[in-house]
C-alpha positions in Angstrom: -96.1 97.9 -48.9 -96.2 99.3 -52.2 -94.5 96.7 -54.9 -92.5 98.0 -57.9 -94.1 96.6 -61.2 -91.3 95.8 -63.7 -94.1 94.3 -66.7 -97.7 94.9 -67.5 -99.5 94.4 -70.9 -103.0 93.1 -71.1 -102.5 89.5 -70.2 -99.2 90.0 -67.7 -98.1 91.8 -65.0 -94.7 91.0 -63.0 -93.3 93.0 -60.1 -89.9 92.8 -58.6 -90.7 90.6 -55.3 -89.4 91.6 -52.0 -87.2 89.5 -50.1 -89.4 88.2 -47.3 -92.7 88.2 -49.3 -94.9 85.1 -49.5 -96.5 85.0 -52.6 -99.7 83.7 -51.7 -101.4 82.4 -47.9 -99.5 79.3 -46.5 -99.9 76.6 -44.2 -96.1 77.3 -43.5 -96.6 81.1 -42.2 -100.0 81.2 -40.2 -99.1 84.5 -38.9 -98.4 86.7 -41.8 -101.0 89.3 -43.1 -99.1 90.6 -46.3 -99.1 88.0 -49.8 -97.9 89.2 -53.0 -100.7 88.2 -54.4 -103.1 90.2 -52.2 -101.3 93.5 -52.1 -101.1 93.2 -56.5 -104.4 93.3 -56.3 -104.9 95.7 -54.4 -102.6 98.0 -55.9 -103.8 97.1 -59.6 -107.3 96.7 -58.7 -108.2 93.6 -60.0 -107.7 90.0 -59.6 -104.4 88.7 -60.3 -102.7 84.9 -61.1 -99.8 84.1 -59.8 -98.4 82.1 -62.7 -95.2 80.3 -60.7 -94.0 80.8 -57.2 -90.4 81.9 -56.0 -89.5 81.3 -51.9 -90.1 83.6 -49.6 -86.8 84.6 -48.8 -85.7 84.7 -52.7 -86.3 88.0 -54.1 -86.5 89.5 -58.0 -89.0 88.4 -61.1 -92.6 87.1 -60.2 -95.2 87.0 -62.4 -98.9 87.4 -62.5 -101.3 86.7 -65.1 -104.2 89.1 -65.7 -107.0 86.2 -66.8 -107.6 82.8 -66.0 -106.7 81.6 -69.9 -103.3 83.3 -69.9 -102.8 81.8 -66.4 -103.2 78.4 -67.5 -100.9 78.9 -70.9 -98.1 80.2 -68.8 -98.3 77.5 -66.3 -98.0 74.7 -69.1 -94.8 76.9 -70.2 -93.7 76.7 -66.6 -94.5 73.0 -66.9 -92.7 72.2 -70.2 -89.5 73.8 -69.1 -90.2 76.6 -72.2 -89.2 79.5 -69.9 -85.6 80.1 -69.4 -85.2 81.4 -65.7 -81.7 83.5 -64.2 -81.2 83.5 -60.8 -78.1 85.0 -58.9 -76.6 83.9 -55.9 -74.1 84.8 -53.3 -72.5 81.4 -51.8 -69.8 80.1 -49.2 -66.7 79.4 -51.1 -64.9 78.9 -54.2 -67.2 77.5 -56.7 -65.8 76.0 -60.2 -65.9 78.4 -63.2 -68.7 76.4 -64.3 -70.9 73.6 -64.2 -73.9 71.3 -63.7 -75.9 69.9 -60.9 -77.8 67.0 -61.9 -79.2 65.9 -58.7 -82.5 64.6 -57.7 -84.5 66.0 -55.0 -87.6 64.6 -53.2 -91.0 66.6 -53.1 -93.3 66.9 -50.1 -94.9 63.8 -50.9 -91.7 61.5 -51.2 -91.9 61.4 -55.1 -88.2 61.4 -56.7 -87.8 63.9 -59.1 -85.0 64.8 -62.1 -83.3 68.1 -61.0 -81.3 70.2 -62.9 -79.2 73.3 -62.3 -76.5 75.2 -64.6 -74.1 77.9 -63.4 -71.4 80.0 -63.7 -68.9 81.9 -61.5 -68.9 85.7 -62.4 -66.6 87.0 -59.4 -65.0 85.4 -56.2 -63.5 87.6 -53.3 -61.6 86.6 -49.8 -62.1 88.4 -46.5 -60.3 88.2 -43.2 -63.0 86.5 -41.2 -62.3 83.8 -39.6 -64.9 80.7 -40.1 -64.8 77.5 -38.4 -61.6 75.4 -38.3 -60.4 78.8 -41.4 -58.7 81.8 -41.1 -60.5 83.4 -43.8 -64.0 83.0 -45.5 -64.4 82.9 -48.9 -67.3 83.7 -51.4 -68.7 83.4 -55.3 -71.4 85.6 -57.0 -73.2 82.4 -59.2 -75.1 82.8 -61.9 -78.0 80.5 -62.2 -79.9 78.6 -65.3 -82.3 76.3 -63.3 -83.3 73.7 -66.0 -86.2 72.3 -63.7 -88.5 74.2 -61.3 -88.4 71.6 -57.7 -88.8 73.4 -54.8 -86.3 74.9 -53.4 -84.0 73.3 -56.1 -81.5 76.2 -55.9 -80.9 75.8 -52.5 -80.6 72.3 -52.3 -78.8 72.0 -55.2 -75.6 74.1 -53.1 -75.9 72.5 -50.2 -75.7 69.4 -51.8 -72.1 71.1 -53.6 -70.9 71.9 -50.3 -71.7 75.8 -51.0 -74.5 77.0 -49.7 -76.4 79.5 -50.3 -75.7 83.2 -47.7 -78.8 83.6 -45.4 -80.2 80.3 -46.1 -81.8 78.2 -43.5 -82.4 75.6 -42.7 -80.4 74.7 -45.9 -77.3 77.1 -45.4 -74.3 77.6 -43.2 -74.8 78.2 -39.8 -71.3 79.8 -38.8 -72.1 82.0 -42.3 -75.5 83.1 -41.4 -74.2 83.9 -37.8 -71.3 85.9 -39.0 -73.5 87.9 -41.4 -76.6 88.8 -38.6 -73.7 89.3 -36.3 -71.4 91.3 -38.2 -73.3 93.1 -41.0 -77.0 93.1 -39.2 -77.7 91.1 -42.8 -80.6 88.4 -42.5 -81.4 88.2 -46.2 -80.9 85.1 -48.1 -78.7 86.2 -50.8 -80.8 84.9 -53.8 -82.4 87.0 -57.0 -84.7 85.6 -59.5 -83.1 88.3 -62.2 -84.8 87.6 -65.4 -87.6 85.2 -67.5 -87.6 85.3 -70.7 -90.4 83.4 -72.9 -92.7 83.5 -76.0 -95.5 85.2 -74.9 -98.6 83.3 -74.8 -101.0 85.7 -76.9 -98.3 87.6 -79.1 -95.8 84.6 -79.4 -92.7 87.3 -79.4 -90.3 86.7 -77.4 -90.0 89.1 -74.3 -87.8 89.2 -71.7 -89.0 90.5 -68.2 -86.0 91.2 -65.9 -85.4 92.7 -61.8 -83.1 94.6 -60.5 -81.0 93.5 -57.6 -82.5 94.6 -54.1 -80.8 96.7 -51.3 -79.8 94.3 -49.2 -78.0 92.4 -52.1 -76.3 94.9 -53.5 -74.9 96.0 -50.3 -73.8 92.3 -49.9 -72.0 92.5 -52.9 -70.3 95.8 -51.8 -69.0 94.1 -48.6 -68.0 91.2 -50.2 -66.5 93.0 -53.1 -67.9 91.2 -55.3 
């Protein structure tokens, strides 16, 4: 798998992560033999840093660092919420025009913590498919301004708003996820880290590092219309 850089100076590099991709090895996926991390490396020919991590099944923006010190500044950027982060999303229903999610999650070792997600509605669409106890399913294309970085905090944070996330499991809509296998041969979780932006930790200038949507999304979008 060749994977498209987007950024590279001397301290970063960021590619435009497929959906499907771990980023590094995982106790979760004992059977997969391709990392993001791994093939970077391999492509770039040198060791790289994974300075954050996006889920699997979320594609767009992931960055590397190119040195261990650069590593460690990013990460405390990561840590002090001083990198603004865009996601969007395709979801099950009619979302608000706006809003925010304050709503606490709990990590993998039962610790509470403050979670914070702001978005907007950019287009909403209506198709005759018939969903459940509905004649019709609807949709919104979010956009996403995660204001904390919990694990799978986007996800969550829909389900939790009664409107999940497309092609998300175990955290999704079943009847959705069938229709969308079923019907469109689409097993993609529509979700696209599109763009960090962030002082940069040797230059402090602002840059902003940003990822195209994928195939599979933007065909989503086309059936969808949205």
């Amino acid at each position: 798998m060749h994977l498209k850089i987007i950024h590279r100076d001397e301290c970063l590099i960021a590619i435009n992560k497929p959906h499907g991709l771990l980023v590094h090895k995982s106790s979760y996926a004992k059977n997969v033999n391709e990392f993001a991390v791994q093939l970077l490396r391999d492509q770039v020919g040198r060791k790289v840093y994974p300075c954050h991590r996006i889920d699997r099944k979320t594609g767009g923006v992931l960055l590397f660092a190119l040195n261990n010190e650069t590593n460690s500044q990013v990460q405390t950027l990561f840590a002090q919420n001083k990198i603004k982060k865009k996601y969007l999303a395709i979801v099950r229903g009619y979302t608000l025009k706006s809003g925010v999610i304050n709503y606490p999650l709990t990590n993998e070792k039962g610790k509470i913590q403050d979670a914070v997600t702001v978005y907007e509605t950019l287009k909403q669409s209506e198709l005759n498919i018939p969903a459940g106890k509905f004649e019709t399913s609807r949709y919104s294309l979010v956009e996403l301004l995660p204001q904390t970085g919990r694990m799978h905090q986007i996800r969550k944070h829909f389900a939790h708003i009664m409107h999940p996330i497309i092609g998300d499991r175990p955290h999704g809509c079943n009847k959705q996820n069938k229709i969308f296998k079923e019907k469109f041969k689409m097993t993609s979780m529509m979700l696209h880290a599109v763009e960090l932006k962030f002082a940069h930790p040797k230059t402090d200038q602002e840059i902003t590092i940003s990822a195209n949507l994928q195939d599979e999304f933007k065909r989503t979008k086309k059936i969808l219309n949205l």
